[in-house]
C-alpha positions as CSV (number, residue, x, y, z in Angstrom):
1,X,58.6,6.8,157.6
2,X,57.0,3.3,156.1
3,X,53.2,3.4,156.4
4,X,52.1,0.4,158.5
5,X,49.7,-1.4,156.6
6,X,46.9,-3.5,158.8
7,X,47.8,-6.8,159.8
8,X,45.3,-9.5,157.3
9,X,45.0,-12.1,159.7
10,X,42.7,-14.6,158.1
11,X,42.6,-18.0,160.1
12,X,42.3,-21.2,157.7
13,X,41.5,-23.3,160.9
14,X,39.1,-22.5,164.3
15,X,40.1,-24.3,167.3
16,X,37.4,-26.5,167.3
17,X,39.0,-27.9,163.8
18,X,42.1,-28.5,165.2
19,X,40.8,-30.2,168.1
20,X,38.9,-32.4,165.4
21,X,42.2,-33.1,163.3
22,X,43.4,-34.2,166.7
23,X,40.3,-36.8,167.5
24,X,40.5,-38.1,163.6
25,X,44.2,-38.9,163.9
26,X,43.8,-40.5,167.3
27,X,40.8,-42.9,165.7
28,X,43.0,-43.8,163.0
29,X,46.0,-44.5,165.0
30,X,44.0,-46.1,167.2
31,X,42.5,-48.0,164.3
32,X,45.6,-49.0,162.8
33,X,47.1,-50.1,166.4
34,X,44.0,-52.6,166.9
35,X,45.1,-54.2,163.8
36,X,48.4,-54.9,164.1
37,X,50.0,-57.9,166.1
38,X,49.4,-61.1,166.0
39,X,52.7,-62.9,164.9
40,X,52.5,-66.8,165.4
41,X,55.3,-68.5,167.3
42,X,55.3,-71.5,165.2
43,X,54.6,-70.4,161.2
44,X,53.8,-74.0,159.9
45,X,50.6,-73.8,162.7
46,X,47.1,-71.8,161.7
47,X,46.3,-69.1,164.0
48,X,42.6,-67.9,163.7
49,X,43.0,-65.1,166.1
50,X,43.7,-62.6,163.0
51,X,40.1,-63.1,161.7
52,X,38.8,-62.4,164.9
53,X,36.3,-59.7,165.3
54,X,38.9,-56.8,166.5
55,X,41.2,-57.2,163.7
56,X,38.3,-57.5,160.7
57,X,35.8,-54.8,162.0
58,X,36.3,-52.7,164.5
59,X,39.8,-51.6,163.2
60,X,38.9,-50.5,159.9
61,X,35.6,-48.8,161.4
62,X,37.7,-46.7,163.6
63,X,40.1,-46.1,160.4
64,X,37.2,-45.0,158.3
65,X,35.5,-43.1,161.1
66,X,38.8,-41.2,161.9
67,X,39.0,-40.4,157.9
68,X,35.6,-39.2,158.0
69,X,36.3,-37.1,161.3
70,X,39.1,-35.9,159.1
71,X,37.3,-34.3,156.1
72,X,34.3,-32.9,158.3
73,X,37.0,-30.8,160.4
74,X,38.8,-29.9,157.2
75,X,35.5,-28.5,155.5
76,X,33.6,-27.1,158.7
77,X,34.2,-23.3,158.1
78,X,34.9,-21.2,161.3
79,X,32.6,-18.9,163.2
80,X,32.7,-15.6,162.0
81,X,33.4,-13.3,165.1
């Protein structure tokens, strides 16, 4: 008979990391989707709506907060139980 040797079971993540990952990908998705769009019907005519305030700051602030929501869930260590 094999000798059972004790299960390791050592948990890289917590679930309140995961649910973390989750928020940070949403903000950057959400981001990214705020700055998209845009396309002009008529090239040859100026369209100023893509320096409007949606498109040049609060996009890239939800991108950048979503990154750092990423790193603070990746180096948040778990409770020890």
């Amino acid at each position: 008979m094999k000798k059972k040797q004790p299960a390791n079971k050592f948990d890289l993540f917590d679930k309140s990391n995961y649910k973390l990952i989750i928020i940070g990908l949403l903000s950057i998705a959400a981001g990214f989707l705020l700055m998209s769009g845009g396309a002009p019907e008529n090239p040859e005519v100026f369209n100023p709506e893509i320096y409007n305030f949606r498109r040049i700051r609060l996009a890239p602030t939800l991108v950048l907060l979503g990154l750092g929501i990423q790193v603070y869930a990746i180096l948040k260590t778990p409770k020890q139980k």
